[in-house]
N, C-alpha and C positions, 0 to 999 in steps of 0.2 A: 395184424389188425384184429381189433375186439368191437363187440357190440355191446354196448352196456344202455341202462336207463340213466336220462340227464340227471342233472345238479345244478345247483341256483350257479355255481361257479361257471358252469356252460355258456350261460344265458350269454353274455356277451360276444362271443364268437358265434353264437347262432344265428345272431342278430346281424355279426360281419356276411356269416356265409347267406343269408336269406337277402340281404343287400343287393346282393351280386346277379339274384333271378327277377324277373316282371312277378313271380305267384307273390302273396301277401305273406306276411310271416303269420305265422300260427295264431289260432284263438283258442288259448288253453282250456277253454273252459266246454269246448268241443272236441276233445281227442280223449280218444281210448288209450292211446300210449306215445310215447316221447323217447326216443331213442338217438343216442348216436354212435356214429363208428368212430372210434380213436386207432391212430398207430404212430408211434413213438411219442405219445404224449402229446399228440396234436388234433384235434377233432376234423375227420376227411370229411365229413357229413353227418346231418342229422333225418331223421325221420319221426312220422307217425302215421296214427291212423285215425283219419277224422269221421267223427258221426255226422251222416248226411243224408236226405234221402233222393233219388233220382226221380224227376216230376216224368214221367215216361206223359203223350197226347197222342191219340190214336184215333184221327176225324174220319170222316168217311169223303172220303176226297173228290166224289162224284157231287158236294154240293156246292156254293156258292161262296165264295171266298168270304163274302159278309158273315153266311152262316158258320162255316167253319172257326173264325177269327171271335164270333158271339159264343159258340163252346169252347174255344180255348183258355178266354178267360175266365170263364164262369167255374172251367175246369181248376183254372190257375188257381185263383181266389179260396177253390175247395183246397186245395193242395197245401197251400199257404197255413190255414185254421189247421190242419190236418198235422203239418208239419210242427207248428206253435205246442200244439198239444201235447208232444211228446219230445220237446224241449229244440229242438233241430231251428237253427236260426240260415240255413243256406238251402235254396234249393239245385240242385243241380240237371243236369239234360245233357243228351248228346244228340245234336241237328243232323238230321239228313239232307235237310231241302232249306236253299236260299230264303225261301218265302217263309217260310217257320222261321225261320232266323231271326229276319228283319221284323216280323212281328212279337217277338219277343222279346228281341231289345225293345225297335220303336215304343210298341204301346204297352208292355206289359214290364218293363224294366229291368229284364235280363241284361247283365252286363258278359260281352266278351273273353274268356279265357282260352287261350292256346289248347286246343283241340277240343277244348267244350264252353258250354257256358253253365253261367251260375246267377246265383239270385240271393241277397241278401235280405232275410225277411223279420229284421228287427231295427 
């Protein structure tokens, strides 16, 4: 097996193997690199590595759920312009707690991914 960078020639079996998972296929215009592994002339996978930045929220959990959920977005919203600035169209996170979760989809439009969530901010 080898590892090489793609070729437009790729692109369609990237697209077969990306089929086959719930993740989205790639946003080229977000990745630092584009890689696949070939062996006998067959692509076993591909890879890269995408620009993103992770929205970390760190409330003080002794106050009011109202209050906490009013800085989270206020945080959100910085994050967002923050993000925009420096070309990043996803925000990403990793949940601890049920209740941050569901406040993030619910009202702030975090969407669900398989051991994390993310946020499309364009």
């Amino acid at each position: 097996m080898i590892v090489r960078e793609t070729t437009k020639e790729d692109y369609d079996e990237m697209v077969r193997i990306a089929g086959k998972h719930s993740y989205p296929f790639p946003d080229f215009a977000q990745m630092v690199g584009l890689l696949v592994v070939v062996d006998n002339n067959q692509i076993v996978s591909f890879g890269y590595l995408m620009k993103f930045v992770e929205a970390v929220f760190m409330p003080d959990l002794s106050l009011s759920k109202r209050k906490i959920a009013e800085a989270l977005t206020l945080l959100n919203d910085e994050a967002i312009k923050n993000a925009k600035l420096i070309g990043v169209t996803q925000l990403h996170g990793s949940v601890q707690s049920p209740v941050f979760e569901r406040l993030l989809h619910k009202h702030l439009g975090y969407l669900p991914r398989e051991g994390a969530i993310y946020k499309d901010i364009e």
